[in-house]
C-alpha positions in Angstrom: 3.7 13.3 13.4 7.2 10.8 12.8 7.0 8.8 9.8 9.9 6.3 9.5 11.4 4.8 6.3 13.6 1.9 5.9 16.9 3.0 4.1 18.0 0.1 3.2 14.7 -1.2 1.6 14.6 -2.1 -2.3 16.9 -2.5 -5.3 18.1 1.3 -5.2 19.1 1.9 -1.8 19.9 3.8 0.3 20.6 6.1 -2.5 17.4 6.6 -4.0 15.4 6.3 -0.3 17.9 9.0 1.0 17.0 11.1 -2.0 13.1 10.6 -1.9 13.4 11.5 2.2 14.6 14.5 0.8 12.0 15.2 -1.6 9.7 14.1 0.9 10.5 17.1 3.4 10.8 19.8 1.2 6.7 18.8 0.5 5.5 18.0 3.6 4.1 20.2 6.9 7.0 21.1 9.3 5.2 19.0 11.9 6.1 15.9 10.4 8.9 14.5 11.3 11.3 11.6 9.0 12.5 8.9 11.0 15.6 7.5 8.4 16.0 3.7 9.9 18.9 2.1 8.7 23.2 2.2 8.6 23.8 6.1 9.5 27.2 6.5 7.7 25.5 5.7 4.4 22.4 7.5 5.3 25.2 10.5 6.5 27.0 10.0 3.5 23.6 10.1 0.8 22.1 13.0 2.4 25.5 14.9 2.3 25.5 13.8 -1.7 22.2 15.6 -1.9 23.3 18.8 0.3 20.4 18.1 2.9 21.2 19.1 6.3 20.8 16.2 8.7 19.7 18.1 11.1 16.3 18.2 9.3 15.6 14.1 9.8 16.2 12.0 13.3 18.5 9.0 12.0 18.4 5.7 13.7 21.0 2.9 13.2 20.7 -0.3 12.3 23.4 -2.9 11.7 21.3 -5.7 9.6 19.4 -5.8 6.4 16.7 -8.0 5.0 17.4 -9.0 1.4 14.7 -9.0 -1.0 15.1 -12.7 -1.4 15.5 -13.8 1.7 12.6 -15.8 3.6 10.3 -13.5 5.0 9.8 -14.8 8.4 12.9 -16.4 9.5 14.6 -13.1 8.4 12.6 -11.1 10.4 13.5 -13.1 13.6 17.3 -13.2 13.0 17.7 -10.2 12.1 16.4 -8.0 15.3 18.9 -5.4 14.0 17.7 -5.4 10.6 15.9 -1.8 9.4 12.5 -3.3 8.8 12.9 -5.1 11.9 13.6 -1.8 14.2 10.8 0.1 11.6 8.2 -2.5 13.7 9.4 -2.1 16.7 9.7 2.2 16.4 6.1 1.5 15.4 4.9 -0.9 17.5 6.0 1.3 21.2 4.7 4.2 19.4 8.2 6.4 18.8 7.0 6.3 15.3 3.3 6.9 13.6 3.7 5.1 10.2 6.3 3.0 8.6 7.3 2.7 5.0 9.4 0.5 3.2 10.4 -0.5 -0.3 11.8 -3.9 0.8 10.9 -7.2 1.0 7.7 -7.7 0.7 7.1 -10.5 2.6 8.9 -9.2 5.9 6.9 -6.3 5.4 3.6 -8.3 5.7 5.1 -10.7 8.4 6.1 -7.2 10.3 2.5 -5.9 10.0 0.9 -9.6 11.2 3.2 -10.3 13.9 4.3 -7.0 15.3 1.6 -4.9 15.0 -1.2 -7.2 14.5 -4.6 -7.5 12.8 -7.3 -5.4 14.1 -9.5 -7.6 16.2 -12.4 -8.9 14.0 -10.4 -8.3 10.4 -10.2 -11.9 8.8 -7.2 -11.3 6.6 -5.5 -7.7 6.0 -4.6 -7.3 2.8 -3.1 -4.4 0.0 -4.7 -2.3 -2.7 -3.9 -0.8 -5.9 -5.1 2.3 -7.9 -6.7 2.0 -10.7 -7.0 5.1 -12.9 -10.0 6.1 -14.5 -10.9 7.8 -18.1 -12.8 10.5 -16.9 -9.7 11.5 -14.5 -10.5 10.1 -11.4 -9.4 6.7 -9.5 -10.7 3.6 -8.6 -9.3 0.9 -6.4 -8.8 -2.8 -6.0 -7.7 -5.0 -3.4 -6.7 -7.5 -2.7 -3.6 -7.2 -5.1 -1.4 -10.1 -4.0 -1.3 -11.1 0.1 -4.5 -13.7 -0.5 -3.8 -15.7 -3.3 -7.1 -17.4 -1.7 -10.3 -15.8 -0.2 -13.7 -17.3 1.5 -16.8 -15.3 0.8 -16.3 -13.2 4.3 -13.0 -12.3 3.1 -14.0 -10.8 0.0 -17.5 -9.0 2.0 -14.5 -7.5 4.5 -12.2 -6.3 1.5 -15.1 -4.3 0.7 -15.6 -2.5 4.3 -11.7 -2.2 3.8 -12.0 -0.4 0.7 -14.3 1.5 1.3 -13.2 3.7 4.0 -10.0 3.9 2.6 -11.1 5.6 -0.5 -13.5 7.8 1.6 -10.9 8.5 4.1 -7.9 8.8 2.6 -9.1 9.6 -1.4 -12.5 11.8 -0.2 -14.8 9.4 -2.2 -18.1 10.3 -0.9 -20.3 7.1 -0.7 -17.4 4.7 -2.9 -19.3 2.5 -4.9 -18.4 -1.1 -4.4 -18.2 -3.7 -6.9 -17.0 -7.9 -7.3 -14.5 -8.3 -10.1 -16.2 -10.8 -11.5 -16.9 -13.2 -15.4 -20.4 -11.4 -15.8 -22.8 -8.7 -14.5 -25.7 -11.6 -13.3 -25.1 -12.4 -9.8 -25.1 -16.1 -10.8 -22.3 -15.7 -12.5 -18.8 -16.8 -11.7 -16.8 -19.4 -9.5 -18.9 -20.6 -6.0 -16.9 -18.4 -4.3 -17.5 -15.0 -6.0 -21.7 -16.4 -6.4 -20.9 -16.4 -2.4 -19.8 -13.4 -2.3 -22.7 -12.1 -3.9 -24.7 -12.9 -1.9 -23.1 -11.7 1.1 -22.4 -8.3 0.1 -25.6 -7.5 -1.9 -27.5 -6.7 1.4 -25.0 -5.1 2.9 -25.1 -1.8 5.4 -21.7 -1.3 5.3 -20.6 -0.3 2.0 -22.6 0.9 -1.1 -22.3 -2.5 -3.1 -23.5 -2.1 -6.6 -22.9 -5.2 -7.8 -20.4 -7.6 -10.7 -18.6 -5.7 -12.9 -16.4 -7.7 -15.7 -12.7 -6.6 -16.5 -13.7 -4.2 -19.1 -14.8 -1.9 -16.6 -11.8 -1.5 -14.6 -10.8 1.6 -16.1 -14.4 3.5 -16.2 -15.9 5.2 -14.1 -18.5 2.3 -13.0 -17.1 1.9 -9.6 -14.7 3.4 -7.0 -13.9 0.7 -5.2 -13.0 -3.7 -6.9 -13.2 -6.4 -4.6 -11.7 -9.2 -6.0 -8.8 -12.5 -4.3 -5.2 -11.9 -4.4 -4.5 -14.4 -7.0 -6.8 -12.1 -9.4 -5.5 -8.7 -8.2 -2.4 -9.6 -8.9 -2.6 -10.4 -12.3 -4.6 -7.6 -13.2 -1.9 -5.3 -11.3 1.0 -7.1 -13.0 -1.0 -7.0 -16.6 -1.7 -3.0 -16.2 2.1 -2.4 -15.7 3.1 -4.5 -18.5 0.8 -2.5 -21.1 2.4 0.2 -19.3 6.1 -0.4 -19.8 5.1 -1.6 -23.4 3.6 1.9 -24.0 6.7 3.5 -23.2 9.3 1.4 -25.3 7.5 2.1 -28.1 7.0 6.1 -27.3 3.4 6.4 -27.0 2.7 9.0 -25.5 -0.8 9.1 -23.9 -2.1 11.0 -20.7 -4.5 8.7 -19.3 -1.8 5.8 -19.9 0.7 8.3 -18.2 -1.2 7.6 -14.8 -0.4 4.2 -14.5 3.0 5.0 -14.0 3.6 3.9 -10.3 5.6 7.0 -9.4 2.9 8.8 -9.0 1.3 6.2 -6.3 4.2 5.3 -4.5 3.0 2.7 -2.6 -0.1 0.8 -0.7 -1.0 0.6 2.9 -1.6 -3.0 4.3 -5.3 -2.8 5.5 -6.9 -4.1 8.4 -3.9 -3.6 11.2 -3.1 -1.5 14.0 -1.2 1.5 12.6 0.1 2.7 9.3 2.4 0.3 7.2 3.4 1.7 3.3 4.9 -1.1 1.4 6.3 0.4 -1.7 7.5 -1.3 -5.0 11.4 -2.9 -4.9 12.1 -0.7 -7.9 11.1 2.6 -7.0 13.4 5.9 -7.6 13.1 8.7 -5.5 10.5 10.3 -7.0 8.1 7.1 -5.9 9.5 7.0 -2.8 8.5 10.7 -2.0 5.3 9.9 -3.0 5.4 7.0 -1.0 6.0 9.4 2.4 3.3 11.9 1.4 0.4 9.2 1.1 1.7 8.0 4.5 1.1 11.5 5.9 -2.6 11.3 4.4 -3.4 8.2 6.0 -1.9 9.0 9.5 -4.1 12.2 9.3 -6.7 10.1 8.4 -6.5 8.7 11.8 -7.4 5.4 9.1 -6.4 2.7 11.1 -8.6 3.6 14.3 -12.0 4.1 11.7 -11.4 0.2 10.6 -11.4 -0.6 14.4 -14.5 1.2 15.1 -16.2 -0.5 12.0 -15.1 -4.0 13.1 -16.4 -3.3 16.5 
């Protein structure tokens, strides 16, 4: 297996992507290789800083980089030469078996549509979250920010998404499926999620056990939360902001510890042709090692191949 990480991705590079690569390969299996995509005398120069032998990681030069607030897709057609740019390519010939990358978002999901491509059949790929539970465990939701706006079929898909995802990657036996939603009734809520409903409620394809209301996003109620972008988004953005405001004020609190998004690293975008990890801009090395390892999981997964068969 060859995993490939853009070096030059998000606001601590390459220092702190050099550093997680590291990490990265002191954890994982000898037959997995890191691809380090990006300018090799500061890649040279980082893993020398760390006393890694660069021997231990193929290195593959790149002259351009995408900055975090550049425009997504006219970057990623000047600049050929940029690291994300080469990451897609690497992935899309097949030199590579997953790509991960803490930069800008937006190239990342231009990369993923454009290079690689939806699966045939998958209305709109889209990105997940965790969500951890009280009782330990972990739920997730998607979509979490690429569909700001979802039909019906979209949201009935984020489910089949989900789904194998947490049974394939997490080992969820039989994930329970739920619609984020204003109310348990299946009445309830906008057209769109009374839509939705209905779609999924019959549904052979995922174990779909109905509404469940935003004060049951950290039980154990359900494994998997379907909800639009727009809403994912906030909910995402609102569960690190109780987070961060836990910390300044020292509260110490091991269920609260987990939403610390070290420990994830990053998301998969679901519903294309290979493995693409887009990780937060922020992330240390620490989240960027974690980053690599869930990529490993969902290579070994063989993930990307199970949504084709289920789309067929």
């Amino acid at each position: 297996m060859r995993i490939g990480i853009d070096i030059m991705g998000g606001d601590f590079a390459p220092d702190a992507t050099v550093s997680g690569a590291v990490l990265a390969y002191n954890e994982l299996p000898k037959d997995v290789r890191l691809v380090l995509i990006g300018d090799k005398e500061q890649i040279i120069a980082c893993l020398a800083k760390e006393g890694a032998d660069e021997k231990n990681f193929d290195i593959v030069h790149t002259t351009e980089i995408i900055g975090m607030g550049e425009h997504p897709t006219k970057a990623f057609s000047q600049k050929p030469n940029s690291s994300i740019s080469v990451g897609f390519h690497l992935l899309k010939v097949g030199k590579i078996d997953g790509f991960a990358s803490n930069g800008n978002t937006g190239a990342m999901l231009v990369g993923s549509m454009f290079s690689v491509k939806a699966i045939p059949g998958v209305i709109r790929p889209c990105i997940t979250s965790i969500m951890p539970q009280e009782n330990g465990g972990i739920g997730l939701i998607l979509d979490v920010g690429t569909n700001a706006d979802c039909r019906p079929d979209v949201l009935y898909q984020f489910g089949v998404l989900g789904s194998l995802f947490a049974e394939h990657v997490y080992g969820i036996k039989k994930p329970r499926v739920s619609l984020l939603n204003i109310g348990e009734e299946s009445e309830k809520g906008n057209l769109v999620a009374q839509a939705a409903h209905g779609l999924m409620k019959d549904s052979k394809d995922f174990n779909f056990i109905g509404n469940i209301e935003g004060r049951d996003l950290f039980n154990n109620h359900t494994d998997v939360i379907v909800c639009d972008g727009f809403t994912g988004n906030v909910v995402l953005k609102q569960a690190e902001a109780m987070y961060t405001m836990l910390r300044k004020r020292k509260i110490k609190d091991e269920f609260f510890d987990r939403f610390n998004y070290e420990i994830y690293g990053g998301t998969p975008v679901l519903g294309i042709n290979s493995t693409v990890m887009i990780g937060h801009g922020i992330s240390n090395n620490v989240a960027v090692k974690n980053m690599l390892l869930l990529t490993k999981d969902i290579v070994e997964a063989n993930l990307s191949e199970k949504i084709k068969l289920a789309f067929q």
